[in-house]
N, C-alpha and C positions, 0 to 999 in steps of 0.2 A: 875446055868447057864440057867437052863428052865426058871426057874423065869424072871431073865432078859429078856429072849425073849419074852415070856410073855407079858411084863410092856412096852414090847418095839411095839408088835403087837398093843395093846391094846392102845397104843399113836398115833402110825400109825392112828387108826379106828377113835380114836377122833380129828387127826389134818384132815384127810383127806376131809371132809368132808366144814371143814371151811374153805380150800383151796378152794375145787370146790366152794364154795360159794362166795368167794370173785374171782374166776376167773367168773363167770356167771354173777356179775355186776361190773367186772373190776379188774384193780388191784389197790387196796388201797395204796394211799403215806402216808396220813396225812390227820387226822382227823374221817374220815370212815363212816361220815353221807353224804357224795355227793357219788350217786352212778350210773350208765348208767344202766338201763333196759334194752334196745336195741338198736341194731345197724342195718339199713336197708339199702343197697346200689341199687343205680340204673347206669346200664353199658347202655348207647347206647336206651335208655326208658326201658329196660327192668330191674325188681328188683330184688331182691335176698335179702328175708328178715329176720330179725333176725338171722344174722351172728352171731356166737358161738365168744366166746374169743381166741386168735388164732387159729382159721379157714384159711382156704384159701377160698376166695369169689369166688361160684361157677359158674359164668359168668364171662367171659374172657375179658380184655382191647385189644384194639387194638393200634396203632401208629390214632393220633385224636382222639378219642374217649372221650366223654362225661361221666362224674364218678361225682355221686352223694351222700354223704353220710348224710343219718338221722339218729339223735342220741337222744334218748331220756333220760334227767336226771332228776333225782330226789333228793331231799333235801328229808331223808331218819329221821329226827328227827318226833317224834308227835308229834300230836297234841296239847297233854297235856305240851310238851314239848316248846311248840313254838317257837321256833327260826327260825328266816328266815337266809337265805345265799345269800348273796350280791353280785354283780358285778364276777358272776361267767360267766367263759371267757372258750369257748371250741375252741382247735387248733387240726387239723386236718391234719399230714404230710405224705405224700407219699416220703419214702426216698431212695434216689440217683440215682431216674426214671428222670433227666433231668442230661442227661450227668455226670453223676456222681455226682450231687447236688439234694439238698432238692428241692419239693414241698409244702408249708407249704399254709395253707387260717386258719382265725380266722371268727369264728361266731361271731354275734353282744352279747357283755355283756346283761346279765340280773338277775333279783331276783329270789328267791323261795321261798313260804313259806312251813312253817313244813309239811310235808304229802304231798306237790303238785309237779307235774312234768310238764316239757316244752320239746318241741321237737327245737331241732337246725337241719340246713340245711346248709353242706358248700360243692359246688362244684369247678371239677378242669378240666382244658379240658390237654389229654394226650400228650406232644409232639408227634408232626410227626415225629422226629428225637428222635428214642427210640431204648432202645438195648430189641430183645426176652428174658426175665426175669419175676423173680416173686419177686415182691418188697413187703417191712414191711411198713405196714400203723399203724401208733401211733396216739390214739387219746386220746386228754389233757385235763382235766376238770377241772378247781377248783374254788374256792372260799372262801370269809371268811363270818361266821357268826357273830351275833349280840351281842357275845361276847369277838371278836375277834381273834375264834379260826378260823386256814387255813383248808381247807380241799382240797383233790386234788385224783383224778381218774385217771385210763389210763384203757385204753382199745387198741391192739393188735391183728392185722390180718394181711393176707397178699393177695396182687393182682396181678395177674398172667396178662402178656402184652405176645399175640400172634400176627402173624403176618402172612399174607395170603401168598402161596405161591410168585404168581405172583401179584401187584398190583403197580401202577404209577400213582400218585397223581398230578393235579395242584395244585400249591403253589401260585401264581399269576396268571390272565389272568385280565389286563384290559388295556385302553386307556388312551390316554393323548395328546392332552384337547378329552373330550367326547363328547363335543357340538362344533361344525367348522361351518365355512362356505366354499363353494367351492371353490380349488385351494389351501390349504390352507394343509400342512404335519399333521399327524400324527402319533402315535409310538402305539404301542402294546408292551407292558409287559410281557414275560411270565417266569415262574419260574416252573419246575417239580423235581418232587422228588421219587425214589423209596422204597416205605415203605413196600415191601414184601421179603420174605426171602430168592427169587433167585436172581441171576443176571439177567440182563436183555439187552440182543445184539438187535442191529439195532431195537430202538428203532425208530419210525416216529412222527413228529410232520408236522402236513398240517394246514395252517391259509390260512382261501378262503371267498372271495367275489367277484364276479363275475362281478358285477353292478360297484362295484369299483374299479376294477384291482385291489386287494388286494390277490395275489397268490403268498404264499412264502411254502418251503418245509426244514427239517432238519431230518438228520438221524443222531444218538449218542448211546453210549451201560454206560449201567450205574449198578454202582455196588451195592449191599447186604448192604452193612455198611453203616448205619445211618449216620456217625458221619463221614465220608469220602468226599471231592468236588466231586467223582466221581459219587456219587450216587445221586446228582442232576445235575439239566441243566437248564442255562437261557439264555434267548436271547431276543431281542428287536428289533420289524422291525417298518422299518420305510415305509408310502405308502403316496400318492399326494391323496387328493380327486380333481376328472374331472373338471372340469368347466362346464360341462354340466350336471353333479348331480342334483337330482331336491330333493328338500325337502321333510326330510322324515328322519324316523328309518333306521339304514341297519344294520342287525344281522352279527358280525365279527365272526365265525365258529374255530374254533383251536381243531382238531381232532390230539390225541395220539394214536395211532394202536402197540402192544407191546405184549409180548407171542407169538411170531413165527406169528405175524397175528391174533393170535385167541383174542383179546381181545382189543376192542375200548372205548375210553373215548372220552365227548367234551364239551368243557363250550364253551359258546357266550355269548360277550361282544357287547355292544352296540351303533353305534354312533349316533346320532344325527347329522342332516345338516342342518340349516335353511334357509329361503331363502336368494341365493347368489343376491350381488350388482351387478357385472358384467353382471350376468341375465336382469338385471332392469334397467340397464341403456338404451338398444337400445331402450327399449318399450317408454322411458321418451322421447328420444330425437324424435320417432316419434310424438309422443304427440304436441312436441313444434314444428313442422314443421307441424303439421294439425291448432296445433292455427292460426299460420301464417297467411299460405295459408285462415285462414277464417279474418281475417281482413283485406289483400290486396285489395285496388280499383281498380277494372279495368275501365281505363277511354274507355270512348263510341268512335268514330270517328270525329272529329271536319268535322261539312257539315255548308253553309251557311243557315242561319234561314231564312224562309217565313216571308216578309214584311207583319206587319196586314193592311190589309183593310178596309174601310168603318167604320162600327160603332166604332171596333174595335181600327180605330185611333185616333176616336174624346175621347173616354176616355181615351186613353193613354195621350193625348194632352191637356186634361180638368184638367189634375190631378196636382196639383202644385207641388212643388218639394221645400221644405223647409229647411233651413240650421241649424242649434239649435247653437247661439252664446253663450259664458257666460257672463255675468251681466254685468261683467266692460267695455266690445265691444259694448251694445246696445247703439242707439242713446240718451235713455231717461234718463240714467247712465250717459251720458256727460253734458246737459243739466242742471240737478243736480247739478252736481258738479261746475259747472262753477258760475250758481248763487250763489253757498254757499261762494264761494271765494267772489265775490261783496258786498254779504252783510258783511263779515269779513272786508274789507276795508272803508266801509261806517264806521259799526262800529268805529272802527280804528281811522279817524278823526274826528266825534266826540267827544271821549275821547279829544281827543288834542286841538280841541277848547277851551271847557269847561275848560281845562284845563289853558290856556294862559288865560282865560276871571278871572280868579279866579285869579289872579297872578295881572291884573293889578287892580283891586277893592282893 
């Protein structure tokens, strides 16, 4: 009986050890030459490096939060060895941190040769609609080598998602259209969400611009659960931009005031106005009534003219005063033509004498 316990300690000491070994670069499926050196997480920028084999990552997720994980693997044959490993594919899942469902992102495929390691990079952003939990992250490694054999790793930790006590998030805040002209509707978007772990009574939402009469107010209480309608709010106002808006940016304000008062949030959104028609029109039309008035003649007073006198009259009188005919009205153009006809007729009988004189020979 000692004996057995013995043989049995004694097996304990020599499996032990290969255990923690293959838990410190994963846990081996198939093959046992692809193995994860390390695993680095980054929460929010901040890292937490070299995460143990089911560890829990000692920096906290929140509802949004930014989760980054480096993985670094190694094609674990030698040199002497050489074989590289192919079209090795690392998946990285966060499970059933989205409503009850997977997370999963796949890093870009790549090779390794014998003895060399590559660093993969796959990030995941955390629903805002998240339950306080500590979720199991599995991470996938495999590949085949250059003989065909598969090999495949996991590696196992988990992530812890806290949630602030009080906190009320915009989910939306913007405009539509964001560029107008004056006189012209627009809508505001907004969508809030309570992503902390109280409830949250008479909450205020204030949308203000002054410039623009864009003054609307709402008060709502909104609940703990993610995953509830009550624990968000949206609404959509609608305002006129003036007609007398002058071109120009105007910063739309949308202030949340929640935690009994103690605590303000505010995004602004932006509108743009370019210059209105309506504006531009009066100025045109004064335009075209200054052209006017500068081409109008004003005629003088009709008075009788001063007769010239003396020298005066004799060049007025000296001067002839000539009519300009066309060609076919002048006397010299008649003339012309009148003799060209006589000689046509002279002609004329000629031929016809000659003519008869030849006829009786």
């Amino acid at each position: 009986m000692k004996l057995k316990i013995l043989a049995g300690l004694i097996l304990v000491l020599f499996i032990m050890p290969a255990a923690l070994a293959a838990n410190e670069f994963g846990k081996v499926i198939k093959g046992g030459k692809l193995i994860i050196n390390s695993v680095d997480v980054k929460i929010d920028g901040k890292t937490d490096k070299n995460v143990g084999f089911g560890d829990v990552i000692r920096r906290e997720a929140k509802p949004g939060s930014k989760v980054e994980f480096e993985v670094e693997i190694k094609n674990n044959f030698t040199r002497e060895q050489d074989l590289k490993i192919e079209d090795i594919a690392a998946t990285v899942t966060i499970e059933g941190i989205d409503d009850g469902d997977d997370l999963d992102e796949d890093a870009t495929e790549f090779d390794l040769r014998a003895g060399r390691d590559d660093n993969v990079k796959v990030e995941f952003d955390i629903p805002q609609e998240v339950d306080e939990d500590t979720f199991d992250v599995l991470i996938d490694v495999d590949g085949r080598d250059e003989n065909g054999t598969s090999h495949q790793v996991q590696f196992e930790l988990d992530l812890e998602v806290k949630k602030e006590k009080h906190e009320v998030k915009f989910l939306q805040n913007s405009l539509s259209p964001s560029e107008i002209k004056c006189g012209r509707s627009v809508q505001l978007s907004t969508r809030v969400i309570n992503t902390g772990s109280n409830d949250e009574d008479s909450v205020v939402l204030e949308v203000r611009n002054d410039i623009l009469k864009a003054n609307f107010k709402e008060t709502f209480d909104l609940t703990n659960d993610a995953f509830d309608d009550d624990s968000k709010f949206r609404k959509t106002f609608t305002f006129v931009v003036p007609q007398d808006a002058a071109a120009g940016v105007y910063p739309i304000v949308s202030k949340l005031t929640y935690n009994e008062g103690k605590t303000i949030k505010a995004e602004t959104a932006e509108l743009s106005i370019v210059e209105c028609e309506l504006l531009k029109q009066p100025e045109e039309k004064k335009e075209e009534v200054k052209k006017d008035t500068e081409v109008v003649v004003v005629q003088p007073p009709v008075t009788q003219p001063a007769l010239p006198t003396g020298k005066a009259i004799a060049e007025i009188t000296s001067t002839p005063t000539t009519e300009e005919k066309p060609l076919f009205q002048t006397s010299g153009f008649l003339m012309a033509l009148i003799a060209g006809e006589v000689l046509l007729i002279i002609i004329a009988v000629l031929i016809v004498v000659t003519a008869v004189r030849r006829r009786r020979e």
